[in-house]
N, C-alpha and C positions, 0 to 999 in steps of 0.2 A: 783647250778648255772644253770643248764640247762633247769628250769622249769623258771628260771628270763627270759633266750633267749627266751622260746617259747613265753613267754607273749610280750617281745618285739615283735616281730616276726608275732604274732599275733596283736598288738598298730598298726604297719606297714601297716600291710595289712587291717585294720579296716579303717584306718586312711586312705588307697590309695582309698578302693571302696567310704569313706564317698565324700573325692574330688571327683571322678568322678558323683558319684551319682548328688552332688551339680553342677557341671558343666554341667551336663545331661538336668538337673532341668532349669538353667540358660540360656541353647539354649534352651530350649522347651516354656520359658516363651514368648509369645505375648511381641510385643512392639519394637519399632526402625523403621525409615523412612528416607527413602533416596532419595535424586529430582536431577535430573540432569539438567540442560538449557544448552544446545548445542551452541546455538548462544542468546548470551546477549545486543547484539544488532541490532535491524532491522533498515534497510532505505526502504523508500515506496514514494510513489508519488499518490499525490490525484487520489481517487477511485478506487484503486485497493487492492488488498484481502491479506492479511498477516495472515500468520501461524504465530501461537505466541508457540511454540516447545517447551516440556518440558516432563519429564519421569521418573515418582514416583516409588517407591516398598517398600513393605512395609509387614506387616504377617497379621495384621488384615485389616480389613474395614475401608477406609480413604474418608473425606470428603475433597474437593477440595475447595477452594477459588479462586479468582482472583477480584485483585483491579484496578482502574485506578487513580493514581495521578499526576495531572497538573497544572499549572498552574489559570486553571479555577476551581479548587478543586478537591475532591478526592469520588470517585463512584464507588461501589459496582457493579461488571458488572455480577457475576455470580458465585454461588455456589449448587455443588452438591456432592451427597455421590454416592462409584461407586454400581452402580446395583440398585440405587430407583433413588432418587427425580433430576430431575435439575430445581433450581432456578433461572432465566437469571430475570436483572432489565429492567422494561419498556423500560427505556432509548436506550436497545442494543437488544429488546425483536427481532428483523428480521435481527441482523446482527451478532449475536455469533452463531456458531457450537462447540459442546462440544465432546470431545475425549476421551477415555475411559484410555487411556494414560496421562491425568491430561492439555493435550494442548488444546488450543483455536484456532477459526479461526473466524478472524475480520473483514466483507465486507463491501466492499465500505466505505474505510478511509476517512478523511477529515481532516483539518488541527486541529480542534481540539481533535484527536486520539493521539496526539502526547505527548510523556508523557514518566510516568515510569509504566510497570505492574507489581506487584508484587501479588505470586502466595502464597499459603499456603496450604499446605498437614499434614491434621491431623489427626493421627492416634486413633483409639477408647478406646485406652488404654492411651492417653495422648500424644507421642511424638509430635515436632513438626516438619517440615522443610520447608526452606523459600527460594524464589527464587524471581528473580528481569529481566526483558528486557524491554530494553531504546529502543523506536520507536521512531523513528524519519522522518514527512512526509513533501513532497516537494510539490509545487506546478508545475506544467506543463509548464513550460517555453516553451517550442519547440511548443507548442501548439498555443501560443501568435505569436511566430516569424512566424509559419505557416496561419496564419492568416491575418501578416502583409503583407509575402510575397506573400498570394493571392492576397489580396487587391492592391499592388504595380505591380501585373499582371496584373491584369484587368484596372486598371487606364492606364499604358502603349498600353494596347492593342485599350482602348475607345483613347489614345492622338493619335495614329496610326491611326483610323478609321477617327478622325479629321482632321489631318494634311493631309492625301489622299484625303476626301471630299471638304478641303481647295484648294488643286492641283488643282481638277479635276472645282472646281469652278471659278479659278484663268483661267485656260487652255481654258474652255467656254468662259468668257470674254471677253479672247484675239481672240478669234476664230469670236464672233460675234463681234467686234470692228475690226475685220479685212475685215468682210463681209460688213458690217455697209459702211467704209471706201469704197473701192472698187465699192460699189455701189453709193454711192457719188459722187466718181472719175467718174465711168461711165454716173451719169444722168449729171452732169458737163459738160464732156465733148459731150453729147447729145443734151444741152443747145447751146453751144459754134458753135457746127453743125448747129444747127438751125438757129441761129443767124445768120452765116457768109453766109447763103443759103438765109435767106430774105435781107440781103444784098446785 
């Protein structure tokens, strides 16, 4: 019986280091990706610059993606692997910056930036992981009404300039219609003098 335990006993311990070994083996294998997006969704306002945030990890060399889909279709803005190549499409070629962190930064938006981006991190052993932020851009409103309000200045300011040029024309008139008058009165009554002396 006691040589049945040690075999047991030995089964056991054979059998504990084979699991650890295999488990050893299974952390040490490459592979697995992880993306974090912090904020999933942006608001912007025409021509200004948006971080589009996001933060991969991963054990091997991972190639980055990032797409643009909208309305107006769906465009390949830029991919790269980290530590070689970056790929940026014509279309964005002077207004992507690429982050070593898997984020983008997108200058001078417009309304057609507005959209969904969706990101992909794949890893060189297969995994993959996906991530998605909704931009969403305004136009300048405040900019419009500062425009109007100039405009509604300066018109006030020219009806101001008229209305005293009007005064000051109106105040003349009276002034020489009063001289005008006056002198009338006097060469009248200069007349009148005359008269009643050749009389």
């Amino acid at each position: 019986m006691r040589p049945l335990r040690g075999c047991r006993g030995r089964g056991v311990v054979v059998g504990t280091v084979t699991l650890c070994l295999a488990a050893g083996w299974a952390l040490r294998t490459p592979g697995g990706v992880s993306l974090v997006v912090p904020q999933p969704n942006i608001n912007a306002t025409v021509a200004q610059n948006i971080l589009l945030s996001v933060e991969y990890s991963c054990r091997g060399v991972a190639t980055i993606e990032w797409k643009h889909v909208s309305s107006w279709g769906t465009t390949k803005i830029v991919e790269w692997k980290s530590g070689n190549y970056v790929n940026i499409s014509t279309v964005y070629k002077d207004r992507v910056t690429t982050f070593e962190n898997g984020s983008i930064q997108l200058l001078n938006v417009g309304m057609r930036d507005a959209g969904y981006y969706f990101i992909t991190v794949t890893e060189e052993y297969g995994t993959n992981a996906y991530g998605t932020i909704i931009v969403n851009v305004y136009e300048i409103i405040y900019e419009d009404l500062h425009f109007v309000a100039v405009l509604f200045a300066f018109l006030a300011a020219v009806s101001a300039i008229l209305i005293c040029f009007m005064w000051l024309c109106n105040k003349s008139l009276h002034l020489f219609q009063k001289k005008t008058a006056h002198k009338l009165t006097a060469s009248t009554t200069e007349e009148i003098e005359l008269e009643t002396i050749e009389c």
